[in-house]
C-alpha positions in Angstrom: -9.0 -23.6 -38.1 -8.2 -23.7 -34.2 -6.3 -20.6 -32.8 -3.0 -21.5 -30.8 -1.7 -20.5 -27.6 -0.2 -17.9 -26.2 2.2 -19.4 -23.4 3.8 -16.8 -20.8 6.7 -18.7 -19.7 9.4 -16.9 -16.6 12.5 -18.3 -16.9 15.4 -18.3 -14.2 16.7 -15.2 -12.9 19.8 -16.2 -12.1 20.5 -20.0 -10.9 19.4 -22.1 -14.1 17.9 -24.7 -11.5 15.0 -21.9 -10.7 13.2 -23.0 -14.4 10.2 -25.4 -14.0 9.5 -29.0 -16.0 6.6 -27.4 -18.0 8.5 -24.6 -18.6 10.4 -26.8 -20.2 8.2 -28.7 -21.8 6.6 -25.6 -23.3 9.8 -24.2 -24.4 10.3 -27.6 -26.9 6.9 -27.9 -27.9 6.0 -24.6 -29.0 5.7 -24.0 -33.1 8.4 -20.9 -32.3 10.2 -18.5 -28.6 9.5 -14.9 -28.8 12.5 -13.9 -27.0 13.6 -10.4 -25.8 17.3 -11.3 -27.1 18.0 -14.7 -28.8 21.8 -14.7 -27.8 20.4 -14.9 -24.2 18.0 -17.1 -24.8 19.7 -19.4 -27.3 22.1 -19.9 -24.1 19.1 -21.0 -21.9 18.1 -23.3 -24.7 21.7 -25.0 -24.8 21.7 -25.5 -21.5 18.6 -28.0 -21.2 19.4 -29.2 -25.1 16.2 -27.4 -26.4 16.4 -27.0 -30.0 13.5 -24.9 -31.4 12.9 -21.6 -33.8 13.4 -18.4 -31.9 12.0 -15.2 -33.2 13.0 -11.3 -31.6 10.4 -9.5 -29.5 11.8 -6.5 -27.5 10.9 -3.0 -26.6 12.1 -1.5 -30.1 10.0 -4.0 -32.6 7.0 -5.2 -29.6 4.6 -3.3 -31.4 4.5 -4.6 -35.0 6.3 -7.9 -34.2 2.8 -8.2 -31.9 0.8 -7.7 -34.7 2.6 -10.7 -36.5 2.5 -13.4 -33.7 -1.1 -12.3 -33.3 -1.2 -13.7 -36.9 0.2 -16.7 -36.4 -1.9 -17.3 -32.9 -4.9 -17.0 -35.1 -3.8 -19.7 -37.6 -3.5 -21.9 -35.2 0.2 -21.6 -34.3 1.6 -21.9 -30.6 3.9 -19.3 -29.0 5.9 -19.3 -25.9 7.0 -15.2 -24.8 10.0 -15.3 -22.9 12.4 -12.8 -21.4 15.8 -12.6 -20.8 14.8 -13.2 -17.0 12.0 -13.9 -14.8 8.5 -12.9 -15.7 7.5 -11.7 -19.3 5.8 -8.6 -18.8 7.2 -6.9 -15.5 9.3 -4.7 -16.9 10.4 -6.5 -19.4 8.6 -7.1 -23.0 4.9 -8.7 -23.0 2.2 -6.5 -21.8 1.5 -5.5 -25.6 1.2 -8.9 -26.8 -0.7 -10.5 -24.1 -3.2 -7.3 -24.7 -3.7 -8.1 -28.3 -3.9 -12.0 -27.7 -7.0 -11.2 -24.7 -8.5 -8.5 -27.8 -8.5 -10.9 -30.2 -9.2 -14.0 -28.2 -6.4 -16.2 -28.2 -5.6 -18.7 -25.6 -3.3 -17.4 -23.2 -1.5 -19.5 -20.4 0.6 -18.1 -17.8 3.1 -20.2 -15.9 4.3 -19.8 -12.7 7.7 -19.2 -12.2 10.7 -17.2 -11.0 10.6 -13.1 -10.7 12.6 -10.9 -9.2 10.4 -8.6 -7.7 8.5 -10.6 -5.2 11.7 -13.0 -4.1 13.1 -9.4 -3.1 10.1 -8.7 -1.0 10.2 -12.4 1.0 13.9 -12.0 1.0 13.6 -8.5 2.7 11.9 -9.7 5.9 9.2 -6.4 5.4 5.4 -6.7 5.9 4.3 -8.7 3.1 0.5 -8.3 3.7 0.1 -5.3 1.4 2.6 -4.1 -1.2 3.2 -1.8 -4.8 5.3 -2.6 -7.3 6.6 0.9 -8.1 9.1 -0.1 -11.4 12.4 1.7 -12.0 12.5 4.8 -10.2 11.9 8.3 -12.7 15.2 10.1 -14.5 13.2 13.2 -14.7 13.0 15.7 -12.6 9.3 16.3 -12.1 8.5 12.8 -12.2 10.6 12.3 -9.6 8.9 15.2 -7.4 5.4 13.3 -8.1 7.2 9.8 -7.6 8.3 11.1 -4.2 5.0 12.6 -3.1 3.5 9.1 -4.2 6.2 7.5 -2.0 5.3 9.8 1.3 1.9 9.0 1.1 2.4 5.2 0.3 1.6 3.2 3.6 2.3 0.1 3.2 5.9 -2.1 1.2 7.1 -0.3 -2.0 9.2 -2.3 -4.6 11.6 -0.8 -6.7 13.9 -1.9 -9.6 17.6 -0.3 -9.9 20.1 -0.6 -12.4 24.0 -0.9 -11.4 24.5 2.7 -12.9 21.9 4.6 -11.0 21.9 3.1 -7.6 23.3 5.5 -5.7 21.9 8.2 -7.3 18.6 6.9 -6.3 19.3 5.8 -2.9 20.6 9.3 -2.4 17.6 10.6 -3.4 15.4 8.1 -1.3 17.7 8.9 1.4 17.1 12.9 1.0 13.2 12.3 1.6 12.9 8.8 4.3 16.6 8.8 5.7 14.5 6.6 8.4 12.7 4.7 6.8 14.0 0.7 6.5 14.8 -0.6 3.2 16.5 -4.2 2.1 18.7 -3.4 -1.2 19.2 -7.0 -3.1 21.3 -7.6 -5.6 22.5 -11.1 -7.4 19.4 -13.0 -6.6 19.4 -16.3 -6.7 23.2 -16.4 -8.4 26.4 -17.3 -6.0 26.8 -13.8 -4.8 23.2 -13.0 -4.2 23.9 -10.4 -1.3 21.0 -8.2 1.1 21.7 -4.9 2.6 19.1 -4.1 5.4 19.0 -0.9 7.4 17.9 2.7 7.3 17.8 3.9 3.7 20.3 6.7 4.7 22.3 3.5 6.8 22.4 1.3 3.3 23.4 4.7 1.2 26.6 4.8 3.8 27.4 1.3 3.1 27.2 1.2 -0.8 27.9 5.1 -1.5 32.3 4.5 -1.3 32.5 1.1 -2.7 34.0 1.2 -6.4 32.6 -1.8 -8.1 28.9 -2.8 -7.9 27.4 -5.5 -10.1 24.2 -7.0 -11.2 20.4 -5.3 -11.2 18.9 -4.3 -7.7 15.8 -4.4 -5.9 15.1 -2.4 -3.2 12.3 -3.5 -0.8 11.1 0.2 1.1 8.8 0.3 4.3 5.8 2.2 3.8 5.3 5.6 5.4 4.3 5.9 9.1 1.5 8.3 8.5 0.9 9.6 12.3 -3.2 10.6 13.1 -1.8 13.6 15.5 -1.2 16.9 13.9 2.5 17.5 12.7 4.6 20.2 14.1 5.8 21.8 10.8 7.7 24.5 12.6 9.6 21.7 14.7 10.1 19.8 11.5 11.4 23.3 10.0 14.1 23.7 12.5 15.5 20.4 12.4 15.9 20.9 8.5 17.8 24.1 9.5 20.6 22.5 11.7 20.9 19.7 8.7 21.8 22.8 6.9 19.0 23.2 4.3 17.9 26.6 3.2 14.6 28.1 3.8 13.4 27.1 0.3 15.1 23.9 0.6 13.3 23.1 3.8 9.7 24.1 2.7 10.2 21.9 -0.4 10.9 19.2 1.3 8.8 19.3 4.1 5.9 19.4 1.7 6.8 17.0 -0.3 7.6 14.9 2.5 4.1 15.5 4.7 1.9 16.3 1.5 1.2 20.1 2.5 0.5 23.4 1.3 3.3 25.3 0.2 1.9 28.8 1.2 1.1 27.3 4.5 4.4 25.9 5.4 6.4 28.8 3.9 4.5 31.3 6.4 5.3 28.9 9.5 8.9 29.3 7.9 9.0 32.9 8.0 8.5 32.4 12.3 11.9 31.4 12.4 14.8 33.3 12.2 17.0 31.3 9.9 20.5 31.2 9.7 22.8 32.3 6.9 25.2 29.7 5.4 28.5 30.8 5.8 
């Protein structure tokens, strides 16, 4: 017996005009949709009078439900893996499966399509020539530390995915690191409201930081560090995190994190300045 085939298919991200001809070809000729949710999906069906089977694939069942479509790929059945938007498999469920289908030798076709991620990036006018996707930023503590040393060292575009209830919180902390550095914060791609915020990060915290309601997921586009050749002035860098109003500890932290240094080092340099009590 034949194997099937494994068809990756992005759907739209937000404007239902973004979805391709073969992806909707795919979508009606496939034996059965794995579908992150199937109320979602049953809507994107409706809409371009797709009738078909759809079967659940998300991040709570991915791991045994991959083990099943494997079995039907290898008796010759044909699956199309969709999300609830864009690309299957950035951030979303697919990785898993598409592992198992290259292990076991399955067929596997990828379409182009519509992703979040890299509209963000064109959309953000930023240097396109280099660039990381970076994911959702950390919730943890000491991830974040090693997701902001990662971030001071990173020289060229980062991209970043934010949720509506985290985004300050997370510009807040960008902005506590690279107040400077630019960053383009997009939100409603592609849907009637779509909306850009360009600036300094610490510019587009000011702008978003008061406002009461914020909808939809984010991206934030971030300009990569400006890693001078000449030798940094940590004690010059010390003082200026003094008259922000930092505390000794506070300022050495950060300045290593910031400039990937020694603590030791830095915290000597610090002990050259006479710093001033908060009052």
């Amino acid at each position: 017996m034949n194997k099937g085939k494994l068809y990756i298919v992005p759907t739209p991200i937000g404007n239902m005009e973004d979805i391709t001809l073969r992806a909707i070809r795919i979508l009606k000729e496939a034996d059965f949709i794995a579908c992150e949710d199937t109320r979602h999906t049953g809507r994107l069906l409706k809409y371009f009078e797709i009738e078909n089977k759809m079967i659940s694939y998300h991040k709570h069942n991915e791991e045994f439900r991959s083990d099943f479509f494997i079995e039907e790929l290898m008796n010759g059945k044909n699956i199309a893996l969709v999300s609830d938007a864009g690309m299957p498999g950035i951030n979303d469920p697919g990785q898993i499966m598409v592992e198992k289908a290259v292990e076991s030798g399955v067929d596997l076709e990828v379409l182009p399509g519509a992703t979040a991620s890299i509209t963000a990036l064109i959309l953000s006018g930023m240097d396109t020539s280099v660039f990381t996707y970076l994911g959702f930023i950390p919730r943890s503590a000491k991830e974040q530390k090693e997701f902001i040393e990662l971030l001071s060292k990173l020289e060229h575009t980062g991209i970043l995915y934010e949720s509506v209830h985290r985004i300050k919180q997370s510009l807040k902390l960008l902005s506590d690191y690279f107040p400077d550095r630019k960053i383009a914060l997009c939100r409603e791609l592609t849907k009637l409201h779509e909306e850009v915020i360009r600036g300094s990060v610490k510019e587009v915290l000011e702008r978003i930081e008061h406002k009461e309601t914020l909808k939809g997921e984010f991206v934030l586009v971030l300009e990569g560090a400006k890693i001078e050749s000449e030798e940094i002035d940590i004690r010059k860098v010390l003082e200026e995190y003094q008259e922000e109003g930092l505390s000794r500890k506070e300022s050495v932290k950060k300045a290593c994190s910031l400039y990937n240094l020694k603590r030791n080092e830095v915290y000597e340099i610090s002990l050259e300045i006479p710093w001033k009590k908060r009052l």
